[in-house]
C-alpha positions as CSV (number, residue, x, y, z in Angstrom):
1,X,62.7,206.3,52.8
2,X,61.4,202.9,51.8
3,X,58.1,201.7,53.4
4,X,60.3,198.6,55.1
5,X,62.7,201.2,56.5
6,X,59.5,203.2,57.6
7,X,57.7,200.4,59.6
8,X,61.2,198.9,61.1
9,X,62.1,202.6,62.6
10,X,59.9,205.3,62.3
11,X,60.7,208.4,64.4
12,X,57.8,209.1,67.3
13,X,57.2,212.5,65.6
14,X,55.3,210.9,62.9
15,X,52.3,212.7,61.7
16,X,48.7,211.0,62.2
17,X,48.2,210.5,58.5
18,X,51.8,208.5,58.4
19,X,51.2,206.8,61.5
20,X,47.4,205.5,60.3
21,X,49.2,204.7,57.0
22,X,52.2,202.5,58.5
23,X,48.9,201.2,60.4
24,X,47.0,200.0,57.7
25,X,50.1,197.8,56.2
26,X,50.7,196.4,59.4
27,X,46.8,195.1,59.8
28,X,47.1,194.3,56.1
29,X,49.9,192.4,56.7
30,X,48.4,190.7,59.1
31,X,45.1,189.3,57.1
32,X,47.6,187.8,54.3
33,X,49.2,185.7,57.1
34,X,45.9,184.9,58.4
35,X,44.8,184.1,54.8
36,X,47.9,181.9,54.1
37,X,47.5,179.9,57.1
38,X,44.1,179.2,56.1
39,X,44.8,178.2,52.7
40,X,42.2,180.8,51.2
41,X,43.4,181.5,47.7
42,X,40.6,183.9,46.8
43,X,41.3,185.7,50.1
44,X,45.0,185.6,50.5
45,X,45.3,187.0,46.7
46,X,42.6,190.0,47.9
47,X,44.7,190.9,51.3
48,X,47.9,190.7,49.2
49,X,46.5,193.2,46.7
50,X,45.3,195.2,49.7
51,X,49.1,195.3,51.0
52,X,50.5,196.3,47.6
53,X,48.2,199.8,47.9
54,X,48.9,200.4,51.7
55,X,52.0,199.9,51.1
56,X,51.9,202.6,48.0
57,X,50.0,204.7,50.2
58,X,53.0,204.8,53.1
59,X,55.1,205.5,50.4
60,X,52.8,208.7,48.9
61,X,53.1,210.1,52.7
62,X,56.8,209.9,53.0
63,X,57.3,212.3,49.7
């Protein structure tokens, strides 16, 4: 299952490790937005590398 497909409808079963990984890409998620509204190049490229490996990491606990 894709990470998208994870965060948009993840069962309630979920384990702990999935659920602390689905929430790591949402706070992630959250400080690029943050960063792009505040115009912060340095910061907005550091949150959006930060998304690309939470994001690899939801993936690493669906297999």
């Amino acid at each position: 299952m894709s990470a998208l497909a994870r965060l948009a409808d993840h069962p309630s079963s979920t384990s702990r490790l999935q659920q602390e990984a689905v929430d790591d890409v949402v706070t992630t998620a959250v400080l690029v937005a943050t960063a792009f509204r505040l115009r912060d190049e340095e910061a907005l490229v550091l949150a959006l590398r930060r998304l690309v490996e939470a994001v690899r990491r939801l993936e690493t606990e669906d297999d």
